[in-house]
C-alpha positions as CSV (number, residue, x, y, z in Angstrom):
1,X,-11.1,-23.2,13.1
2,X,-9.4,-19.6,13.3
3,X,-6.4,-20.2,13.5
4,X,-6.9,-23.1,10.6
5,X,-8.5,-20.0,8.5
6,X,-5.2,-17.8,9.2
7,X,-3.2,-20.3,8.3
8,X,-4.9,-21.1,4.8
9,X,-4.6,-17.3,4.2
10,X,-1.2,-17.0,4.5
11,X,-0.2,-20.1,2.4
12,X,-2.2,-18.5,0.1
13,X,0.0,-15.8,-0.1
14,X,2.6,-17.7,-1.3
15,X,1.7,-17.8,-4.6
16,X,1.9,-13.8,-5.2
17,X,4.9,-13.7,-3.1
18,X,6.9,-15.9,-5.3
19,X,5.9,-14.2,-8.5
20,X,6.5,-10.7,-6.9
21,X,10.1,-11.9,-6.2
22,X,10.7,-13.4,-9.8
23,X,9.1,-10.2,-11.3
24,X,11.8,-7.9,-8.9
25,X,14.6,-10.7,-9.3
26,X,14.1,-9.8,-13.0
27,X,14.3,-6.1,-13.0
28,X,17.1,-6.7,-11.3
29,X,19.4,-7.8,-13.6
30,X,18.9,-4.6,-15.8
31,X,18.5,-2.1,-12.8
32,X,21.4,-1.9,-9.9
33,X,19.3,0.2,-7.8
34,X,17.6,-2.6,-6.6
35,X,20.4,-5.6,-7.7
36,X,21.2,-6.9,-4.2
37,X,19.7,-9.5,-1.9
38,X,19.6,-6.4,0.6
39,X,17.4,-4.7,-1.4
40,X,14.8,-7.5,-1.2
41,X,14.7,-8.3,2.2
42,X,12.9,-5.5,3.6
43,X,12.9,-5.8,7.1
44,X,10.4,-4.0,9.5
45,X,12.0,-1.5,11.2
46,X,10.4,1.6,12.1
47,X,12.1,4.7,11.1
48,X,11.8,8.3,12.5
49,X,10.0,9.4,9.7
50,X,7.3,6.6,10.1
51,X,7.5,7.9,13.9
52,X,6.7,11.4,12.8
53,X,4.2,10.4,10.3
54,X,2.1,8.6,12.8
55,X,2.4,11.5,15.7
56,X,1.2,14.0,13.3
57,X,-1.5,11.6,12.8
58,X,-2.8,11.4,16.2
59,X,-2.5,15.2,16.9
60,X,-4.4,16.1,14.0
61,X,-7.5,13.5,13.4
62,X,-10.0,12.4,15.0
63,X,-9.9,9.4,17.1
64,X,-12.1,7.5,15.2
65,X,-10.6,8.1,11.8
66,X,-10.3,5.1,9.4
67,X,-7.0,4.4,7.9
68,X,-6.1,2.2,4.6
69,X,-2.7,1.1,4.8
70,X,-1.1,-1.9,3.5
71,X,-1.3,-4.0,6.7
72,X,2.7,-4.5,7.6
73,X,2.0,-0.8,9.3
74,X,-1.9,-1.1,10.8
75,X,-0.5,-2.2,14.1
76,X,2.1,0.3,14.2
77,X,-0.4,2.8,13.2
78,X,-3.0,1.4,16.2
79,X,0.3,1.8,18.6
80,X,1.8,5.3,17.3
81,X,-1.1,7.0,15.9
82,X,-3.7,5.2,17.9
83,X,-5.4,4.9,15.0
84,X,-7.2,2.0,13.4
85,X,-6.3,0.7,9.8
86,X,-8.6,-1.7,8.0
87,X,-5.8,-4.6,8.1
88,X,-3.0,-5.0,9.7
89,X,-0.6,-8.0,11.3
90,X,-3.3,-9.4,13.1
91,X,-6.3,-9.0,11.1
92,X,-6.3,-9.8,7.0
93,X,-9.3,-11.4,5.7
94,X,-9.3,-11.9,2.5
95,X,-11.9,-9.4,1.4
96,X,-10.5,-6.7,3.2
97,X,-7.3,-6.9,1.9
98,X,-8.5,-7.1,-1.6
99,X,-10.2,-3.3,-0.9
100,X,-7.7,-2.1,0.8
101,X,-5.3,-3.5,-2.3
102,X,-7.8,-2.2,-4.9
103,X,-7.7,1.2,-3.2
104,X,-4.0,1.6,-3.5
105,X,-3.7,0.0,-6.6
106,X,-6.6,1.1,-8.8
107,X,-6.2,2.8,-12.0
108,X,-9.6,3.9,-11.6
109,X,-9.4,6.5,-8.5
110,X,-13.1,6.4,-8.3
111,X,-13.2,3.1,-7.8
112,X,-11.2,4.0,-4.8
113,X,-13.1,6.4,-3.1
114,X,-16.3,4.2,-3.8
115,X,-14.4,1.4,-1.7
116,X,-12.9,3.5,1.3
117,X,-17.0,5.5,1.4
118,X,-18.2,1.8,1.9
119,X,-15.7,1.6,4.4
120,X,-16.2,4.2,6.3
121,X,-19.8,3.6,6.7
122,X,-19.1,0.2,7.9
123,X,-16.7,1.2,10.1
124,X,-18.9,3.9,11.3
125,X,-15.8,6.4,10.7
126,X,-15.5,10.3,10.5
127,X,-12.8,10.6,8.0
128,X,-11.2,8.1,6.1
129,X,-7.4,8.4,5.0
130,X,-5.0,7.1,2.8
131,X,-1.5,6.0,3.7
132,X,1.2,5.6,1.2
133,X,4.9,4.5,2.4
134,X,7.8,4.7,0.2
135,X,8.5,0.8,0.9
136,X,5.1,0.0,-0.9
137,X,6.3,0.2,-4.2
138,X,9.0,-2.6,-3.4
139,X,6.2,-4.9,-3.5
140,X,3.7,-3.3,-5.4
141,X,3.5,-6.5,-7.7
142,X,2.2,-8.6,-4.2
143,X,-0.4,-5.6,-3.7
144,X,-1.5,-5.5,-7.4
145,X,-2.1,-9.5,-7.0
146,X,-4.4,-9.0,-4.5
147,X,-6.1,-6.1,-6.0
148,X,-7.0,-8.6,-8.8
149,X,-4.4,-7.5,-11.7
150,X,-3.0,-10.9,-13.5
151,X,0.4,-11.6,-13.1
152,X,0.7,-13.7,-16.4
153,X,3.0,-10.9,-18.4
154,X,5.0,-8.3,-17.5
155,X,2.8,-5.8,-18.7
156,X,-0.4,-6.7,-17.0
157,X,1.6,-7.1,-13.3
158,X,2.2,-3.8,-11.2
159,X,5.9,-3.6,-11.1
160,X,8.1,-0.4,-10.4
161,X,11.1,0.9,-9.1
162,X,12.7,3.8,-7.8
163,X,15.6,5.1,-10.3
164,X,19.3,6.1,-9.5
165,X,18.0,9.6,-8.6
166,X,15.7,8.5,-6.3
167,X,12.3,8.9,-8.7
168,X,9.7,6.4,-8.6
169,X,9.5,4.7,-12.2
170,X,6.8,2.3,-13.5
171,X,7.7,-0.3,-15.7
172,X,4.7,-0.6,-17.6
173,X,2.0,1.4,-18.8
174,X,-0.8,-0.4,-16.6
175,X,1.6,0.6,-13.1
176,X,2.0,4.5,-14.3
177,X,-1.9,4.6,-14.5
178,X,-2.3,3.3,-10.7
179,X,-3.6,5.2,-7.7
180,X,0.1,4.9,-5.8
181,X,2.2,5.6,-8.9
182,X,0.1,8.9,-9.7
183,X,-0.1,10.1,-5.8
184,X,3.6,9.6,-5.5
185,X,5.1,11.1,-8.4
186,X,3.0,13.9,-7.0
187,X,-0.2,14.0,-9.3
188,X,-2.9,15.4,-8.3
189,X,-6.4,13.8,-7.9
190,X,-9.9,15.0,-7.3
191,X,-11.2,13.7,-4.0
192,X,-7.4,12.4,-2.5
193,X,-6.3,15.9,-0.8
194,X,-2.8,16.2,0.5
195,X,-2.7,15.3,4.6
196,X,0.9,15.2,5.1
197,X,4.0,14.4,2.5
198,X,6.9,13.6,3.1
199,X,9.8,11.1,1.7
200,X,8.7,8.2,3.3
201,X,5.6,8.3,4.0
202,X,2.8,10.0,2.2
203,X,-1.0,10.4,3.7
204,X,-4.5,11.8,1.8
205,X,-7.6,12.6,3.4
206,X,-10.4,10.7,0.7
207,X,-13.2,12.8,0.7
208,X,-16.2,10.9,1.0
């Protein structure tokens, strides 16, 4: 029956998948950054500044800090960091990875905080922080799916894309309002405090 469950979750993630590829095969035609099959492949490899990102981590949390992370990193953060993440590989109910999606993707930050407080008491947790990696906004539109945005038009998906300079741009008014576009492009936002920053990888401290 579990493994019957897994399964039934991950075709269900077909359907986002697809649309998040059409929606990126789209842009691009009219953006070269990101015009290449390379581009889209993303594989998992862990770079040094993922590495350094999860050492600092460990050193300077407490063990049994809660982390919300997009789940392609939870078990690297469990293995690194020795940390726990609400989802990762292994573990992605549905549920969870809606909050955890809603959390990064909001464009109501206190919507946020109110998710990662109830997590935090239900994972009887000291601290609770946000993780943010640089590859996130690749397939932002998959993580705005599960957050609950439609993905009928262009302008109500969560689509953006990082420029020739290197700067983070959001293709639609809806994606400059959300949680990762604001933190990354360096906003500030009451109750998401600065942990560690850097090009890669970017981590808050929530404070609820």
């Amino acid at each position: 029956m579990e493994r019957a469950r897994r399964n039934e979750q991950k075709f269900a993630w077909k359907k986002p998948a697809a649309v998040a590829v059409l929606i990126i095969l789209g842009i691009a035609f009219v953006n070269p950054v990101i015009g290449s099959l390379p581009a889209l492949r993303f594989p998992y490899t862990i770079k040094p500044e993922w590495t350094h990102a999860f050492m600092y981590t460990k050193n300077n949390t407490d063990p049994d800090s809660l982390f919300i992370n997009w789940w392609d990193y939870g078990n690297s953060v469990a293995y690194f960091a020795e940390r726990r993440s609400v989802i990762d590989q292994m573990h992605f109910p549905d549920e969870e990875v809606k909050k955890v999606s809603t959390v990064i993707m909001a464009t109501d930050s206190d919507e946020g905080l109110q998710i990662a407080r109830t997590l935090k008491q239900q994972h009887n947790s000291s601290e609770v922080y946000l993780m943010l990696f640089l590859n996130d906004a690749f397939i932002a539109p998959v993580i705005g799916y599960a957050a609950g945005y439609k993905q009928t038009s262009f302008n109500e998906a969560i689509v953006m894309i990082f420029d020739e300079h290197g700067r983070l741009v959001g293709m639609n008014d809806l994606t400059n309002q959300t949680t990762y576009y604001r933190l990354w492009t360096d906003q500030s936002i009451a109750g998401y405090t600065p942990f560690y920053v850097s090009n890669e990888v970017k981590i808050y401290r929530l404070n609820v």
